[in-house]
C-alpha positions as CSV (number, residue, x, y, z in Angstrom):
1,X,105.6,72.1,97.4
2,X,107.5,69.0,95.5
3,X,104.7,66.5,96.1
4,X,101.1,66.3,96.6
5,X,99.4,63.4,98.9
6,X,95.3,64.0,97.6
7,X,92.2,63.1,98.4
8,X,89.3,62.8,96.4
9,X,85.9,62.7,97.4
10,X,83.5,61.3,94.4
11,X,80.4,63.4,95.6
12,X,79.5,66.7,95.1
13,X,78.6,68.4,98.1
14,X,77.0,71.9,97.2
15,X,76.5,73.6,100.9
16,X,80.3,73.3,100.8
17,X,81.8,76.4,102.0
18,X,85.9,75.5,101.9
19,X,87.8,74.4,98.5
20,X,90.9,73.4,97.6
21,X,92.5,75.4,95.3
22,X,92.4,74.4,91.7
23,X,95.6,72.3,90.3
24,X,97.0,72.6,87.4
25,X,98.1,68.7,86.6
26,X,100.4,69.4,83.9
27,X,102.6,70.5,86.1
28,X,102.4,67.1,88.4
29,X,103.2,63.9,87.4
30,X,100.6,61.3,89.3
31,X,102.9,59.0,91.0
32,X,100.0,56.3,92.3
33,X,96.3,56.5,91.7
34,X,94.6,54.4,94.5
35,X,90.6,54.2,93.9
36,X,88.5,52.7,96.6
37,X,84.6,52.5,96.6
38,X,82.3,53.3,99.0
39,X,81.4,50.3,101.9
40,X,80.4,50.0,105.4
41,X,83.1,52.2,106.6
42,X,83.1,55.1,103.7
43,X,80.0,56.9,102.8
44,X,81.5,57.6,99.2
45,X,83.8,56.6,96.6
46,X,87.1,58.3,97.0
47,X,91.0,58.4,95.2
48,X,93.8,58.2,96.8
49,X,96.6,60.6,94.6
50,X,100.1,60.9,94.8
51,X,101.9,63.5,92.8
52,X,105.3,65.1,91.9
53,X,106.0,68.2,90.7
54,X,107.6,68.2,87.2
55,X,110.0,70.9,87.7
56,X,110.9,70.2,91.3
57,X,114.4,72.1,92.2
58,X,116.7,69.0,93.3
């Protein structure tokens, strides 16, 4: 992959079963960083990322 479109949950959530495997961000460059907090509609605080690979192939 060239990009990554992540989402972060700020919660930890230890009966979790399923990760996402680890990232090593010095190979991404974070394009946007969108942080929202929790409200009436979302339980927690969450981030939206955006990323580019460094060394993407053109």
């Amino acid at each position: 992959a060239d990009r990554l479109y992540l989402t972060r949950i700020h919660h930890s959530f230890p009966d979790a079963d399923t990760f996402f495997p680890e990232i090593d961000f010095n190979l991404w460059e974070i394009i946007t960083i969108e942080r929202h907090q929790a409200d009436e509609t979302h339980r927690y605080d969450y981030t939206f990322l955006n990323c580019l690979k460094k060394y993407a192939e053109k």
